[in-house]
N, C-alpha and C positions, 0 to 999 in steps of 0.2 A: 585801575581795576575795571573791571567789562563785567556787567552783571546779566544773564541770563535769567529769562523766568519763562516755564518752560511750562507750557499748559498741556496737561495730561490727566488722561482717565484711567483712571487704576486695572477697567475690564477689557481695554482698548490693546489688543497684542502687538499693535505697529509703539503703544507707549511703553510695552512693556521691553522691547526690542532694542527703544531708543534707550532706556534706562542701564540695558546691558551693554552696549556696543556701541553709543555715541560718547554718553558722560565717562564713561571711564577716558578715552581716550582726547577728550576734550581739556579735562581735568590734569592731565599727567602734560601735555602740550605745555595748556598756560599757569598751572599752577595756581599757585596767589594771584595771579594778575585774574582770576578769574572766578566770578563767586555765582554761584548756583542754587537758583529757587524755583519749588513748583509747584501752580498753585492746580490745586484739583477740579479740572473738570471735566462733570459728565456729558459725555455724547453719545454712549451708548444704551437706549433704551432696555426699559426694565429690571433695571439694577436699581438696588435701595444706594442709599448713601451712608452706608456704616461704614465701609473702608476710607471714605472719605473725611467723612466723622473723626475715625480713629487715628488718621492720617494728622486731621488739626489741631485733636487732642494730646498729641504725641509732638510736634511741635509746638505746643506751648510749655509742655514741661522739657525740653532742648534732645529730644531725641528726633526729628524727625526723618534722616538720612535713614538710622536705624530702620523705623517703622513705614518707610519706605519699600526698602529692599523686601523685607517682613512679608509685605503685603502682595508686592508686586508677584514675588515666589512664591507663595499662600496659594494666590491666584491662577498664577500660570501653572506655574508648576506641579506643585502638589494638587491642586483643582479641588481646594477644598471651599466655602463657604464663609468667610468671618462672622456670620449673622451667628453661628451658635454662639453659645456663652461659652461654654468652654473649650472651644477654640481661640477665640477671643480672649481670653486670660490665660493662654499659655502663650499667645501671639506677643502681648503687654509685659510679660513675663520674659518672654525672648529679647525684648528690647530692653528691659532693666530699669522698666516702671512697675511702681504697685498699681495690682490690680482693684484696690479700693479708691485708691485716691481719682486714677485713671477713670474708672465709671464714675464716680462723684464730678468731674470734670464733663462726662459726656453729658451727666445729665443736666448741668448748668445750662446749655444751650448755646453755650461761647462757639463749640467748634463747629455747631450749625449754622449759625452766623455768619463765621470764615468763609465756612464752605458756599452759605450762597452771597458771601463780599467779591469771591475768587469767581462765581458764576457771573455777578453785572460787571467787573472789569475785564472778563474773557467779551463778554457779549457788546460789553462800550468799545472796545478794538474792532470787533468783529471779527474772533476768532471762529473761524468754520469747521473745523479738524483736530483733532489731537493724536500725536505731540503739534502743539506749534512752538515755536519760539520768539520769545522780544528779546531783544539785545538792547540794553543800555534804555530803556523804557520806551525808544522812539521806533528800530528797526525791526520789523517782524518778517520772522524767515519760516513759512510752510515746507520748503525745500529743506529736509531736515540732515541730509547728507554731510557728512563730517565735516569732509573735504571744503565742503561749500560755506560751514561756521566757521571754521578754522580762517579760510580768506577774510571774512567778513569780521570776525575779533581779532586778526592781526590788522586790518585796517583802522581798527574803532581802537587799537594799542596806538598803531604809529602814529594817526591822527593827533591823537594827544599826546603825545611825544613832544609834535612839536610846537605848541601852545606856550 
């Protein structure tokens, strides 16, 4: 299995791009041989960190794919704001968490934590962009083109093939 983690900013439209038209087809490629994580981070100035927030809050109760997509279309698409609250608990709602338990969770400070755990491990690589990508914790690929992961996790497949 080939692990991907895939650093991204939720406001960032080149992350928002990769989410629709790399991963899907990444995903249907390798399948199980391919597992998929992303940690959130900000590059794009002026933006609060609640979608981020809600992003880590939302992966520790096992939805985070959900509140992913969620967010990413929130954003892009609809061009709506998560900072309301009631936005925001129709959002947590869409994903098929409660919306009390879910803010009792924001306000522990856990997924603040995360979010800046995921900011000193972008910044100890020296990720400059997002999306960037690590493959397998050692290979990081800026060149975020399908085409070009695709080569690069059939290689990190065969490699260990033959081990």
């Amino acid at each position: 299995k080939v692990k991907l983690t895939e650093f991204a900013d939720f406001y960032c439209p080149h992350c928002h791009m990769f989410e629709q038209a790399a991963i899907p087809v990444l995903e249907k490629e390798f399948g199980d041989r391919l597992e998929v994580t992303m940690v959130g981070f900000p590059v794009i100035p002026g933006k609060l960190p609640t979608a981020f927030d809600m992003y880590e809050q939302a992966k520790m109760m096992g939805k985070s794919e959900e509140m992913k997509r969620v967010l990413f279309r929130t954003i892009h698409k609809d061009k709506l704001h998560v900072l309301n609250k009631v936005i925001r608990e129709a959002l947590i709602r869409e994903v098929g968490l409660d919306p009390v338990a879910f803010e009792a969770g924001l306000a522990s400070g856990k997924p603040a934590r995360a979010v800046e755990a995921g900011k000193a491990l972008g910044k100890r690589i020296d990720i400059q962009q997002t999306p960037t990508v690590v493959l397998d914790g050692n290979i990081k690929a800026e060149s975020i083109d399908p085409d070009n992961l695709m080569t690069i996790i059939r290689s990190i497949l065969e490699s260990d093939g033959t081990r």
